[in-house]
C-alpha positions in Angstrom: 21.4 -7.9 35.9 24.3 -9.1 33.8 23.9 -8.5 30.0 22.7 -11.9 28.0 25.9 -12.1 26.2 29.3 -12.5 26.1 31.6 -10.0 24.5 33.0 -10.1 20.9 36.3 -11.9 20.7 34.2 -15.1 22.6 33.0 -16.3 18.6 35.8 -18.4 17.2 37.0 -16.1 14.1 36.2 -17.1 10.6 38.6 -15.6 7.7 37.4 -15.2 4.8 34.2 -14.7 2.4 31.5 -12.9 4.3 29.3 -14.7 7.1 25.9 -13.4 5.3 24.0 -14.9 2.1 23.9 -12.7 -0.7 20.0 -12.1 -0.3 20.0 -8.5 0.7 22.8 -8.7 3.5 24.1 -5.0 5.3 25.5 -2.8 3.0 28.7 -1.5 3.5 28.2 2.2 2.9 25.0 1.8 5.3 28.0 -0.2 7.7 30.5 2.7 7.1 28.3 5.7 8.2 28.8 4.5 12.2 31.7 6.9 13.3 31.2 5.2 17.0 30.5 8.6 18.4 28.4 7.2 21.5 25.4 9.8 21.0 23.0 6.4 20.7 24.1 5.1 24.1 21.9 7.0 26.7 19.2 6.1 24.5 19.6 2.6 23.7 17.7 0.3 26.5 19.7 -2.6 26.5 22.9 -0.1 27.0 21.4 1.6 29.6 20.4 -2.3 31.6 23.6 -3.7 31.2 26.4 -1.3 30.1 27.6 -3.7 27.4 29.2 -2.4 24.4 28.0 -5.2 21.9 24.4 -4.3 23.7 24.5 -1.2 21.7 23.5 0.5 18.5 27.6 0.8 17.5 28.9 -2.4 19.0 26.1 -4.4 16.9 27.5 -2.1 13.5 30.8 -3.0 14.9 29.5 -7.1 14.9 27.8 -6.5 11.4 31.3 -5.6 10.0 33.3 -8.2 11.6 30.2 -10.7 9.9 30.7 -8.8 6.5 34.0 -9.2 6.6 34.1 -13.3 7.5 36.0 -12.5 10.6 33.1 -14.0 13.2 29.7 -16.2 12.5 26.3 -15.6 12.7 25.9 -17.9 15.5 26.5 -17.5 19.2 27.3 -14.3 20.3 26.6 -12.2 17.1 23.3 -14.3 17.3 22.5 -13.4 20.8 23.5 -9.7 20.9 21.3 -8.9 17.5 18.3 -10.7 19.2 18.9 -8.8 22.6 18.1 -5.7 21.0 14.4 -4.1 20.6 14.0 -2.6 17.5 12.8 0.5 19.1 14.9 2.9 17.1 15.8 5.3 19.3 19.4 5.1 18.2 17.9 6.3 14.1 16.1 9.4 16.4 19.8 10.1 18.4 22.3 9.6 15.5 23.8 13.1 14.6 25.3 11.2 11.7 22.4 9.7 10.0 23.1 5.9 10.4 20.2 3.7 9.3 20.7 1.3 12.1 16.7 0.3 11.0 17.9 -0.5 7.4 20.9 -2.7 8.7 18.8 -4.6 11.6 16.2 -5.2 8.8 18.7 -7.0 6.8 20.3 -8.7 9.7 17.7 -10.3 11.3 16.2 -12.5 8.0 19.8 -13.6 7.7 19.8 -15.2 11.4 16.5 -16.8 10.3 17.5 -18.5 7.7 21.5 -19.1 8.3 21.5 -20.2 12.3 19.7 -22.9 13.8 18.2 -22.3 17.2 18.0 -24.6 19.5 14.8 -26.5 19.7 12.5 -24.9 23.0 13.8 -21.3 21.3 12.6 -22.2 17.8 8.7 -24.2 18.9 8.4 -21.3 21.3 8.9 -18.7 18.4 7.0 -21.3 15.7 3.8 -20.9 18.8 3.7 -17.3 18.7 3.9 -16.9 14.7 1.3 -19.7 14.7 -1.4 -17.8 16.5 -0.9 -13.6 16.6 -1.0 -13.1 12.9 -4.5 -14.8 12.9 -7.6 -13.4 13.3 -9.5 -16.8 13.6 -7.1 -18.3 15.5 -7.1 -15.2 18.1 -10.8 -15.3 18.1 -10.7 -18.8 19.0 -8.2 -18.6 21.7 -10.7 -16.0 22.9 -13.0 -18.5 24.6 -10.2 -20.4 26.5 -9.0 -17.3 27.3 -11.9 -15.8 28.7 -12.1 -18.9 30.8 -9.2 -19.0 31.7 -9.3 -15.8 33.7 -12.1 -16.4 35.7 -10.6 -19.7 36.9 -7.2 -17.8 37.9 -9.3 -15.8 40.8 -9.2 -19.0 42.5 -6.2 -19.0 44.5 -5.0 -22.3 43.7 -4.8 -21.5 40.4 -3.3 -18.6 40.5 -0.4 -20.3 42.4 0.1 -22.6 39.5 0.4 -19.6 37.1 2.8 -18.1 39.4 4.8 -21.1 38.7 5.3 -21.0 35.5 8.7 -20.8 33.4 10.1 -17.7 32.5 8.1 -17.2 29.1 5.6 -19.3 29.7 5.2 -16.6 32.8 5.4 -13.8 30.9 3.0 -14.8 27.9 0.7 -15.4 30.6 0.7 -12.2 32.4 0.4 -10.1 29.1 -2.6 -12.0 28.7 -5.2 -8.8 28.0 -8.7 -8.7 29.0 -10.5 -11.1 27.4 -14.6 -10.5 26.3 -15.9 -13.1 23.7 -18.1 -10.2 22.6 -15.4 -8.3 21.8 -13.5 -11.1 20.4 -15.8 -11.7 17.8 -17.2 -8.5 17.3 -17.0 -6.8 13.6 -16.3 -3.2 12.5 -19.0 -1.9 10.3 -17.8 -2.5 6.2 -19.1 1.4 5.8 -19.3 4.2 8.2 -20.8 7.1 6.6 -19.4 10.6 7.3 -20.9 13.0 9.7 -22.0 16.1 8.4 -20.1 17.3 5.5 -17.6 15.0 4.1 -14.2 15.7 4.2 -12.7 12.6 3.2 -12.9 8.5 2.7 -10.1 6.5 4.3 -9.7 2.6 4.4 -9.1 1.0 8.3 -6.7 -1.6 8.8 -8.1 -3.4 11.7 -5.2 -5.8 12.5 -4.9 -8.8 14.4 -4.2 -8.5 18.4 -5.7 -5.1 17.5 -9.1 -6.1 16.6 -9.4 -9.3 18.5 -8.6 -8.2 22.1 -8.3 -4.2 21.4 -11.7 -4.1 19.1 -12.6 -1.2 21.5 -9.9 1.1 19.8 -11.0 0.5 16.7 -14.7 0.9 17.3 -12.9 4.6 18.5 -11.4 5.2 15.8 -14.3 4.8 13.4 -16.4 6.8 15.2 -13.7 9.4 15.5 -12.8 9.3 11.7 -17.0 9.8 10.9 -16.9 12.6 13.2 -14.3 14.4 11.5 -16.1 14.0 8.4 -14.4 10.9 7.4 -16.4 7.8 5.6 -14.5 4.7 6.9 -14.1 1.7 4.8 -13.2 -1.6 6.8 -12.5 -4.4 4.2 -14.2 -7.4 5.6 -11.5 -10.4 3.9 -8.2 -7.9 5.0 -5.3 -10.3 6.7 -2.8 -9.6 8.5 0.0 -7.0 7.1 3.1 -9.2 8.4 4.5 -6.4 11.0 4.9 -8.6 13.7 6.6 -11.2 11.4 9.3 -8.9 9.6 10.0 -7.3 13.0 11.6 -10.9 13.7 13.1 -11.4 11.2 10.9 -14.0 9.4 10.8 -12.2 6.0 9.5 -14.3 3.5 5.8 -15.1 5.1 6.1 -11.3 5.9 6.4 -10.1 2.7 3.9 -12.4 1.6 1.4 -10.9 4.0 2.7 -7.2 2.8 1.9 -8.5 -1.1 -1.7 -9.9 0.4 -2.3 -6.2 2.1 -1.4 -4.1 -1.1 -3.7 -6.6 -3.0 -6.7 -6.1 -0.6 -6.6 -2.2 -0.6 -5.1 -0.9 -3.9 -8.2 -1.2 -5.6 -10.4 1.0 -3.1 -11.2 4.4 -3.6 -9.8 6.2 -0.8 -7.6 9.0 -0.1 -5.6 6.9 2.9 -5.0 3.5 4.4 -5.2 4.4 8.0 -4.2 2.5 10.9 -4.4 3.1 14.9 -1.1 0.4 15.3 2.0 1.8 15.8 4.2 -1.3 14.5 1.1 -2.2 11.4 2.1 1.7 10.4 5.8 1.5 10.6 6.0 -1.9 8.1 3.2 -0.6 5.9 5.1 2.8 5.1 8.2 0.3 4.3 6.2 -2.0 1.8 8.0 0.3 -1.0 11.4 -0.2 0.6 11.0 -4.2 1.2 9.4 -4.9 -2.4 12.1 -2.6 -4.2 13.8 -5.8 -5.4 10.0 -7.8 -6.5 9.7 -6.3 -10.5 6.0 -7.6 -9.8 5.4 -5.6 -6.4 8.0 -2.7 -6.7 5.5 -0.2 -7.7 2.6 -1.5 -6.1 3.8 -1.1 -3.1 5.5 1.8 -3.6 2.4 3.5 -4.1 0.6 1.9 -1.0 2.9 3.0 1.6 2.2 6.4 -0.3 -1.2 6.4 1.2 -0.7 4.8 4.4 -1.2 7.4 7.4 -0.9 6.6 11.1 -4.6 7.9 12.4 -3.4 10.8 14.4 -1.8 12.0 11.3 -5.5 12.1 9.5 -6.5 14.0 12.8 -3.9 16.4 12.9 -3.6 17.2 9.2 -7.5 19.5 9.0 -9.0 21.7 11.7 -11.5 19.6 13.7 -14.9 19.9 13.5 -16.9 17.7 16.2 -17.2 19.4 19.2 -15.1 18.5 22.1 -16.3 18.5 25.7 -13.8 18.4 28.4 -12.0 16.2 29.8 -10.3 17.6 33.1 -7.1 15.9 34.6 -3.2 15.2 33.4 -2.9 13.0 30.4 0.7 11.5 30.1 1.8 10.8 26.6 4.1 7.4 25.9 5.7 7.7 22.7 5.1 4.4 20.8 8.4 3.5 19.9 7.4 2.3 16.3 5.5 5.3 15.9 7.7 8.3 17.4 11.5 7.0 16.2 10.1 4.7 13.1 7.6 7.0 11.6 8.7 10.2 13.3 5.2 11.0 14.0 5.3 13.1 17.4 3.8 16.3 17.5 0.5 15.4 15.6 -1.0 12.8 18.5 -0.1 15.7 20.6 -1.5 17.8 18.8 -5.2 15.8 18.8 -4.6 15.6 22.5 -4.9 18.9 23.2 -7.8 19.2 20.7 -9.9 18.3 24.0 -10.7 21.2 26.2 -9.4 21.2 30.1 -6.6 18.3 29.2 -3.2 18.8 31.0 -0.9 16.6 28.2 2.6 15.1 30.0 5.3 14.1 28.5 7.7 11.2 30.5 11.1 11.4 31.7 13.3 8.9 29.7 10.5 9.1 27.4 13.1 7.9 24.5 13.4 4.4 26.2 11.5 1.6 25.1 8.8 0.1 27.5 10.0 -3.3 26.8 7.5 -4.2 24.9 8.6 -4.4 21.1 6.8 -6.9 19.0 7.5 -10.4 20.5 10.0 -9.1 22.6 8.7 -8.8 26.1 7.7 -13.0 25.7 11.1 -14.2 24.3 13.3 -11.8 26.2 10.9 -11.5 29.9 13.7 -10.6 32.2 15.4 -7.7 29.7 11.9 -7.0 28.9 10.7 -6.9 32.8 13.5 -4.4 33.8 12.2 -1.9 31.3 8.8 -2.2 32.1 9.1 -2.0 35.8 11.6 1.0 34.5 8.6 3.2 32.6 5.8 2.0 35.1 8.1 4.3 37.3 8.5 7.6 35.5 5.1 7.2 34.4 4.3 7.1 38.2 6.6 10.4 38.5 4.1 12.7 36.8 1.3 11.9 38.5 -1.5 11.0 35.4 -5.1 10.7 36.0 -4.9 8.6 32.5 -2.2 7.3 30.8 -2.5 7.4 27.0 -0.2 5.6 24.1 -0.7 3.8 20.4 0.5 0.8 20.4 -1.3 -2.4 21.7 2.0 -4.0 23.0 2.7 -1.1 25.1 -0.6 -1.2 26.1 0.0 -4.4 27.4 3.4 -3.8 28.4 2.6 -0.8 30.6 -0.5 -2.1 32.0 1.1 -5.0 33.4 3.7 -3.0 35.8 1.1 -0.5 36.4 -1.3 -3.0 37.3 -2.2 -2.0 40.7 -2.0 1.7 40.0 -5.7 2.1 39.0 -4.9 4.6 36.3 -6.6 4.0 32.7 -4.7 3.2 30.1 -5.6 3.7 26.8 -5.3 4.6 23.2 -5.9 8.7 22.1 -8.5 7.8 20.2 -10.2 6.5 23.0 -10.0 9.8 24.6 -11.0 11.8 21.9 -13.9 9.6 21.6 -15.3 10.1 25.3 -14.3 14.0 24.5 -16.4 14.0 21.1 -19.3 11.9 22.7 -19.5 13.5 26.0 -19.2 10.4 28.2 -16.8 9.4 30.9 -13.5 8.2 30.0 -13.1 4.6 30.1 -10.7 2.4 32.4 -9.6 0.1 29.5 
């Protein structure tokens, strides 16, 4: 496949005063610290698919500072080479130099969103997705049409209309997850009590996707939490916390959701916002960074993101006490790219892993490459998106798992789909502890 830009001398150059609006654009220290040393390369996906310098980590710092300088625009290629990268941050993990390529593609991307005009199927297609996966009603709704939906494509003539389908039409449509209306409209408990002694009191985010189509992993992770001595507070009225949002680029309703989040849960009395999202965790623990500049918020959030804890963190951090029965077989381990290079949280879901008796735990080759998943990224780029799944489907494959096990809901989705036909569950840990801890059989889904 042929990367889907052009190179950088293509954009006509632009002398003069900078190419970014003064609301928080790159900063040129942050800019300086690249030395172009190349150590991000063999882990940057998009390198690694087309070979294109401008398709990695150093050759978009290299675009950044021909924008900060006024030599090139923010349109065209500079657009098309920021919005062909994932966001997975494996570059941050690599860089020997301590480059905070997540800082400057935070900036970058609010300034394509408000200074570049897409054309018009780009921009409704984007609008659709933003107008549905940050709502819990709406998901719900779209739960019964969904449901529907996938009884009808058994029918063979229906499924060769979907197979028909334009490229992200097509590839919305086969990340489609299972849909139950029970599940759909299922609700967490408000309170779940601690088992045994009490150890603790955390607050759940339950999130959008997360709790409309993935309500299974959080009715784990409750019962997990209460196990470990945890009483688990679900806010009925939460909203969405605006990952999915700032992750494109679209800061301001983002940051608005972030405000609405630190609102909802700054008054409980809890030692920890947890979460069981990868991406939710990751933009939660930034709150402090992206309200710095808000006298109103600054503090506020920076004492939220204080107390938010990814779930396996909460595990890992006090000796468990609920009994564990086995679980015999080889459980492969996808790193969550949101979760492993953003938060740096790696040995702990290991760690709880191997908290069940009998597991064999296996890490991937490549296991620094994204799946292709990444926010929105698998529906508006399906054929760099495709490539990468098809690319982790196989070294999953190469370790032979009897279960495949990740925290993420998009690479959930992502994986499932080019592992389809494999038979091997795929789930969250939680969902594993939770057949450990309750002695039943480990689900498929």
């Amino acid at each position: 496949m042929t990367t889907p830009a052009g190179s950088a001398d293509t954009n006509l150059p632009q002398t003069g005063p900078s190419a970014f609006d003064g609301h928080r654009p790159p900063e040129r220290e942050l800019l300086d610290d690249c030395v172009h040393c190349g150590f991000c390369l063999p882990t940057c996906p998009t390198y690694q698919l087309w070979g294109e310098e401008m398709d990695s980590p150093r050759g978009r710092i290299y675009l950044m500072d021909l924008a900060e300088k006024g030599e090139i625009s923010l349109e065209g290629t500079f657009r098309e080479h920021i919005d062909a990268c994932l966001g997975c941050m494996a570059c941050v993990t690599a860089c020997p130099s301590g480059v905070q390529y997540d800082r400057l593609l935070e900036s970058v991307r609010p300034q394509i969103e408000r200074n570049v005009e897409r054309d018009r199927g780009d921009a409704l297609f984007r609008d659709a997705i933003f107008a549905l996966f940050p709502y819990t009603r709406r998901l719900r709704a779209a739960a019964l049409p969904g449901a529907l939906y996938q009884q009808l494509r058994r029918i063979p003539g229906v499924a060769k209309l979907t197979s028909a389908l334009p490229g992200r039409l097509a590839a919305m449509e086969s990340l489609l997850p299972p849909v139950s209306v029970r599940e759909a409209f299922a609700r967490l408990p408000v309170f779940t009590p601690a088992v045994g002694t009490r150890r603790g009191r955390v607050a759940l985010l339950s999130g959008c996707v997360q709790d409309v189509f993935f309500h299974r992993v959080n009715e784990a992770t409750v019962r997990v939490l209460a196990a470990e001595g945890y009483d688990v507070l679900v806010p009925r009225d939460q909203q969405c916390c605006g990952a999915l949002e700032l992750h494109a680029g679209r800061e301001e309703t983002a940051l608005g959701r972030a405000r609405r989040t630190i609102a909802r849960f700054e008054t409980l009395d809890v030692d920890s916002v947890v979460t069981n999202v990868a991406g939710c965790g990751s933009s939660m623990k930034e709150y402090g960074h992206l309200l710095s500049d808000d006298e109103a918020w600054a503090e506020r959030a920076t004492a939220f993101s204080a107390r938010v804890r990814d779930v396996h963190e909460v595990l890992a951090a006090l000796e468990p006490v609920a009994v564990r029965h086995p679980v015999r077989g080889r459980v492969a381990y996808h790193d969550a790219c949101h979760l492993g290079h953003a938060q740096k949280v790696r040995a702990q879901p290991r760690a709880v892993i191997r908290t069940i008796p009998e597991v064999e735990l296996v890490d991937l080759p490549e296991a620094e490459l994204c799946c292709g998943s990444a926010g929105i990224y698998n529906m508006v780029m399906p054929d760099a998106a495709a490539e990468l799944g098809e690319r982790k489907a196989a070294n999953v494959r190469s370790v032979s798992p009897d279960v495949i096990v990740t925290a993420n809901p998009g690479c959930l989705l992502q994986i499932g789909k080019y592992m389809a036909d494999d038979g091997v569950p795929i789930l969250h840990p939680v969902q594993l502890l939770d057949a450990s801890i309750r002695g039943v059989p480990v689900p498929r889904t």
